[in-house]
N, C-alpha and C positions, 0 to 999 in steps of 0.2 A: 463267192467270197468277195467281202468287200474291205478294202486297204485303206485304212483314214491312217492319215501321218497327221508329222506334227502340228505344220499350219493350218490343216483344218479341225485340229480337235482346238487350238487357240480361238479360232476365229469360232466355234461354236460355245466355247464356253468363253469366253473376254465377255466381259460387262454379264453373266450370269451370275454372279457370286452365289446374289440370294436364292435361284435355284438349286445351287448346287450342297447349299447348306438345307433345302427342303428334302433335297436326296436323300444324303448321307440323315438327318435327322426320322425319315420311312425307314431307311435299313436298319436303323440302331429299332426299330418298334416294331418289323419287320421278325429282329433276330430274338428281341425281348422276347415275343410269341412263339419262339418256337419255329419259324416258319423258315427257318435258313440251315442248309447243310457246308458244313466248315470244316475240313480236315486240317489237323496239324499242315501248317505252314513246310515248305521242304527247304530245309537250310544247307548249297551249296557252297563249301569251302575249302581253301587252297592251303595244303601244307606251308610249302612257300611265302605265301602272303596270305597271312592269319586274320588283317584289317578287312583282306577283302572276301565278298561273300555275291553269290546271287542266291534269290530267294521265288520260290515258287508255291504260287498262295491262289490253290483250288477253292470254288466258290458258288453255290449255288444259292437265289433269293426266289422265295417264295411272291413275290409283287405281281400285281397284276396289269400284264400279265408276267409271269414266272419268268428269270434272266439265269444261267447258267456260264460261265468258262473259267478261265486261269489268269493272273498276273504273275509274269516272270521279269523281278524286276534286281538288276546287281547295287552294289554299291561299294565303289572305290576312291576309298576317301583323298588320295591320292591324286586323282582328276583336278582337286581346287585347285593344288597348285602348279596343272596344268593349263589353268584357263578352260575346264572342261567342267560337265556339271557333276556332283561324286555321283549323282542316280541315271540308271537310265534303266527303262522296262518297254517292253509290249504286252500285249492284254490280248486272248483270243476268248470269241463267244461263238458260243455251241447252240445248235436249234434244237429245242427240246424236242421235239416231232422224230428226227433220224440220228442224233447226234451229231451231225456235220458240221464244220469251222463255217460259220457265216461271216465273221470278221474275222480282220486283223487289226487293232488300234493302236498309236504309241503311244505309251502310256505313262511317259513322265509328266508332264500336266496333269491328266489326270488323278497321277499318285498325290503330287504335292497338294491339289490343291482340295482331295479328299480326309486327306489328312490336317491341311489349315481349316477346314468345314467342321472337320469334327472337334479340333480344339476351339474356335470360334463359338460354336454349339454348345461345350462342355462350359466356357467360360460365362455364356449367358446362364445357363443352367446353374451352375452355383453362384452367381453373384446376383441372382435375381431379386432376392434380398437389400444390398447393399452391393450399388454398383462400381467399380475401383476408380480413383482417381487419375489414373493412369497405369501401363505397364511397364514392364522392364521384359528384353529379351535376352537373354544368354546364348550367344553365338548367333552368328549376323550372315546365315547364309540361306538358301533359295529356301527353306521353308520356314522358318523365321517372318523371312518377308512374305510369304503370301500369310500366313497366320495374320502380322500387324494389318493388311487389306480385310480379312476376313474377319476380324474383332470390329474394323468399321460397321461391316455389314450388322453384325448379331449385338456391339454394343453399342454403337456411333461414334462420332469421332473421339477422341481420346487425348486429353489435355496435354498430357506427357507423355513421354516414351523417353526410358532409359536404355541402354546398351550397353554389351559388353562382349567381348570376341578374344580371344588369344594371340590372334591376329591385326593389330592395330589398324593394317590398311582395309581391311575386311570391316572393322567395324565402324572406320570413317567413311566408304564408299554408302554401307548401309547410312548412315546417319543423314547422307546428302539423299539416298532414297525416300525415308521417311518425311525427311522434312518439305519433300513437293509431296507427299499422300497427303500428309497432315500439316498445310501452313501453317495453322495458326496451336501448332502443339511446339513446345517446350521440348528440345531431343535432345538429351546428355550422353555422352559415351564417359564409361567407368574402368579403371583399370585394375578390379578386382570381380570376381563373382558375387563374392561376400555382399559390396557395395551396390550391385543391381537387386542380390533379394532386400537388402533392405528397402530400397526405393519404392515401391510400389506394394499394392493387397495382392496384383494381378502380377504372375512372372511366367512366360512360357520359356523354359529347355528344349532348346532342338542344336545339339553336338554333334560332335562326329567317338564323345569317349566312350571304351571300350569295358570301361570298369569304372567304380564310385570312386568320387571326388570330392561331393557338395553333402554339407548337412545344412538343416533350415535355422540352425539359431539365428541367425541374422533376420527373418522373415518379422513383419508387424504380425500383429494378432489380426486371426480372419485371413489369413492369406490363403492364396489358390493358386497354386502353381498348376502348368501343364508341361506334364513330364515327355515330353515325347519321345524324345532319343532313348528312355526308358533305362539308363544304366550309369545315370551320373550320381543319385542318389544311394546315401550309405543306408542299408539294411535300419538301423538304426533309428535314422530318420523316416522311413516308410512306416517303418514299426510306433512312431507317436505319431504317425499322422491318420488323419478321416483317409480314405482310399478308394479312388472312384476306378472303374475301369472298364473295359467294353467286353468284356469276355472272360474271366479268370481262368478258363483252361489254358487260354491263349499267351497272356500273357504274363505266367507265371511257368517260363520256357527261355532256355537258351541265354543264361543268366543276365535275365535280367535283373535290377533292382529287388523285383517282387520277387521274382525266382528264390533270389539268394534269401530274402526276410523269411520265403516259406523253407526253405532249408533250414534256416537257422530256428526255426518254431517249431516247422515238423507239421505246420496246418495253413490254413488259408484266415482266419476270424482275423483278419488285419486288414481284411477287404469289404468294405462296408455296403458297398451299392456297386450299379453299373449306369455308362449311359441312358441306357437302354427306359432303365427305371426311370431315372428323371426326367427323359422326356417325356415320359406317359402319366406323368404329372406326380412321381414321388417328391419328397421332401428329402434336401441331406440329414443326413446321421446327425444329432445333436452333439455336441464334443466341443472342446478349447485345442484342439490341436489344427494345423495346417488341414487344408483340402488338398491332396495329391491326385488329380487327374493324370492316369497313365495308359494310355489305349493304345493297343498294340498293332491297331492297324488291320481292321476284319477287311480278307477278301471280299465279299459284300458288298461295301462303299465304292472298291474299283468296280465291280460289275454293272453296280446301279447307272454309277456314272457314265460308263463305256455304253452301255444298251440305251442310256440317252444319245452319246455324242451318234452311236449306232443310226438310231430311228431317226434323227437330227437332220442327219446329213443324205441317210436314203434319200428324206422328203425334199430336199433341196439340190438332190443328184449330185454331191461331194463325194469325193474321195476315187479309187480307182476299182471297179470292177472286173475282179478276174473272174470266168467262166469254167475254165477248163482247169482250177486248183485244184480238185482232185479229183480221182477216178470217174470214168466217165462209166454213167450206168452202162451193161450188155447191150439189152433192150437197145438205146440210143445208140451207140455201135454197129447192131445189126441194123439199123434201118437207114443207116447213112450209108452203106456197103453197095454199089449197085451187084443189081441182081445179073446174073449168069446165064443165061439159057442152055438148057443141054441139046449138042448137036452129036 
């Protein structure tokens, strides 16, 4: 078993973005084919404290070669305003050979910045067309900001950035981040939602809300939102928009957004495409309504990434090796035993 924590899953992926968006864009072409096993997600939650959940997201990829394990990752939104991050996860990977735990990895890095990879990815993918003049991000917290880094990567720098948070100091601390990523970008903070869809083509949502808030009348024509937090949007608005998503089994669960629009329809023909397509060189949906990129976040992307930071760090002998994690064979047992003579 091999133990990678946090500073060396940092110190392997820091300055990899565009690797890490090569990953995550193999698994989405990966799962397009067919070649990935995904159980429902397993949603742990607390009587008591309703906001908070941990969540266990089994995952098998087909890649070559083949990567298998779990992300068990919680989220308590409550942590911000302890000065703690609201995620935190580990990642175990399984040897497809015996089934055995060969890692252990932590996997908050990993999670956020699989998931800025894949909105990064989504937003080159529909704007490829017509690229936005800038963004606007709605809530100004850790993934947010690796998103605004990883649009560098897949769009390059980006003239503007608007903001907006519920949290004033939250969204001024982001604005002094932004503005050393991006010198020579324009950073506004807004004191409405409303006022950040309008500002830009491009808007990423990444909340902490637990139910719809947001409709897009505000948005320009062409806009592409990335829905992340998946539950700030009214039924309504998903219902006239184009609707990209990475899984619709996935995540048309656990009400989200799309959940509730497929309740309220009784079908799914509201979901137009997946990433998956687009990167394998589909076209989006023709239509005048919004682009809602909503991806629920496939086990898959963590595994890819964990079986790199995995093989990463073997080769450079990082992290900490335990031997005796589990069971030790019979066989080995027996032969460490000294032997007896009969007298």
């Amino acid at each position: 078993m091999l133990i990678i924590g946090h500073q060396v899953v940092r110190e392997i992926l820091d300055g990899a973005d565009a690797r890490v968006v090569d990953l995550v864009r193999q698994a989405y072409l990966w799962h397009e084919k067919g070649r990935t096993s995904l159980p429902h997600s397993v949603f742990l939650r607390f009587p008591d404290a309703p906001r908070n959940r941990i969540i266990g997201l089994p995952a098998y990829l087909g890649s070559e070669p083949p990567s298998a394990g779990m992300k068990w990752i919680s989220s308590f939104p409550a942590n911000i305003d302890r000065g703690l991050d609201r995620a935190s996860a580990a990642i175990v990977l399984n040897s497809l050979d015996t089934g055995v735990p060969t890692a252990f990895v932590e996997g908050s890095v990993i999670s956020a910045r699989r998931t800025a990879a894949s909105a990064a990815l989504a937003a080159d993918l529909a704007t490829a067309d017509r690229r936005p003049d800038g963004v606007a991000l709605i809530g100004c917290g850790l993934i947010n900001r690796e998103v605004l880094r990883f649009l560098t990567v897949t769009l390059g720098p980006l003239p503007a950035v608007v903001l907006h948070d519920t949290d004033p100091r939250r969204a001024a601390a982001f604005a002094a981040h932004a503005a050393t990523l991006l010198p020579d970008a324009t950073v506004t903070v807004v004191d409405h939602a409303e006022r950040a869809l309008a500002a830009h083509r491009l808007t990423s949502i990444a909340t902490t809300a637990s139910a719809p808030h947001l409709d897009l009348a505000a948005c320009p024509a062409g806009a592409v939102l990335l829905h992340l937090s998946l539950r700030d949007l009214h039924p309504a608005a998903v219902l006239a928009a184009r609707n990209v998503v990475d899984d619709p089994d996935h995540v048309c669960r656990e009400r989200t957004s799309l959940h509730l629009a497929e309740q309220a329809t009784g079908g799914r023909d509201f979901i137009h495409t997946t990433i998956g397509r687009l990167a394998g060189g589909a076209a989006l949906p023709p239509g005048d309504g919004p682009v809602v990129v909503s991806p629920f976040g496939l086990g898959v992307l963590d595994i890819a990434l964990a079986e790199h930071v995995r093989t990463v760090a073997a080769s450079r002998g990082l992290g900490v090796r335990i031997d005796d994690f589990g069971p030790v064979p019979a066989a080995t047992v027996a032969a460490a035993e000294p032997t007896r003579e009969n007298t």
